[in-house]
C-alpha positions as CSV (number, residue, x, y, z in Angstrom):
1,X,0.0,0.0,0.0
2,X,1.3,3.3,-1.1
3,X,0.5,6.2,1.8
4,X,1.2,10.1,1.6
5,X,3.3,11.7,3.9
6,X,1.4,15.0,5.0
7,X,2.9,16.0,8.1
8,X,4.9,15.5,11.2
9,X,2.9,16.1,14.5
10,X,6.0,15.3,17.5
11,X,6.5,11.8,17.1
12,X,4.2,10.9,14.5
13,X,4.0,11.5,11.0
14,X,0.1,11.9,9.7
15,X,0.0,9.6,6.4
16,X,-2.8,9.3,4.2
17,X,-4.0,6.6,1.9
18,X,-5.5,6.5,-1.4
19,X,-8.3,7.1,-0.3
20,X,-8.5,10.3,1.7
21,X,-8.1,8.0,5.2
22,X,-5.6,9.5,7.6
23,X,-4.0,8.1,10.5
24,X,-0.7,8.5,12.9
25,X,1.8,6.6,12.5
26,X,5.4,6.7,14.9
27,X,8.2,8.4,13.3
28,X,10.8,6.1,14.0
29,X,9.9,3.1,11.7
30,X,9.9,5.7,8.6
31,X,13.1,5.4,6.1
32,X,15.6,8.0,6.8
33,X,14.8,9.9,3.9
34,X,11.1,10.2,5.1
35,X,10.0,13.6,4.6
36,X,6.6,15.7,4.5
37,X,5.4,15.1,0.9
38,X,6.9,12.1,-0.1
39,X,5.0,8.6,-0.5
40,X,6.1,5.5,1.5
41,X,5.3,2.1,0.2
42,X,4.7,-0.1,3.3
43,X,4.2,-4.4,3.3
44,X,1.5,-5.5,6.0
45,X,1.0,-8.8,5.9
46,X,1.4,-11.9,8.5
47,X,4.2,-13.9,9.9
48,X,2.8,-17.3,10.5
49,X,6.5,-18.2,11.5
50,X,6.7,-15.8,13.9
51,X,3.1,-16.3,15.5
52,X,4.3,-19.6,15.9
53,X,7.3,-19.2,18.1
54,X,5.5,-17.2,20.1
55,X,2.3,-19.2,20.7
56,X,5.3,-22.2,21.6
57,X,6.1,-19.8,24.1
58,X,3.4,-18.5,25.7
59,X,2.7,-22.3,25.9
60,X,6.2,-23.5,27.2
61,X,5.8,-20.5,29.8
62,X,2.1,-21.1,31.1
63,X,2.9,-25.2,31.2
64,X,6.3,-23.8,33.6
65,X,3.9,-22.2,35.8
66,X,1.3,-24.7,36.0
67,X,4.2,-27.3,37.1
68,X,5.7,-25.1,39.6
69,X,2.4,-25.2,41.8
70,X,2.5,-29.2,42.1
């Protein structure tokens, strides 16, 4: 998805989408070269490897707890 740059507010930049949609989104995960004006090409999508590894956590950690009370 392609978003529009409009402005910096402190921490936040304000980018807008196609279609007119605004939203706030932190500064510091913009590119470097991030400016007002500009258009930023951002990748959403899921990480099934990653949700994963953490569910085998949350798992391995709630079964640690469960053991430690017997």
């Amino acid at each position: 998805m392609k978003f529009f740059i409009d402005r910096f507010e402190g921490d936040y930049a304000v980018l807008i989408d196609e279609k007119t949609d605004s939203f706030e989104f932190p500064k510091k995960y913009l590119p470097p070269d991030a400016g007002e004006g500009k258009y930023i090409d951002v990748d959403i999508r899921t990480d099934e490897e990653y949700t994963d590894k953490q569910k085998d956590e949350i798992h391995n950690l709630k079964q640690k707890l469960l053991n430690k009370g017997k």
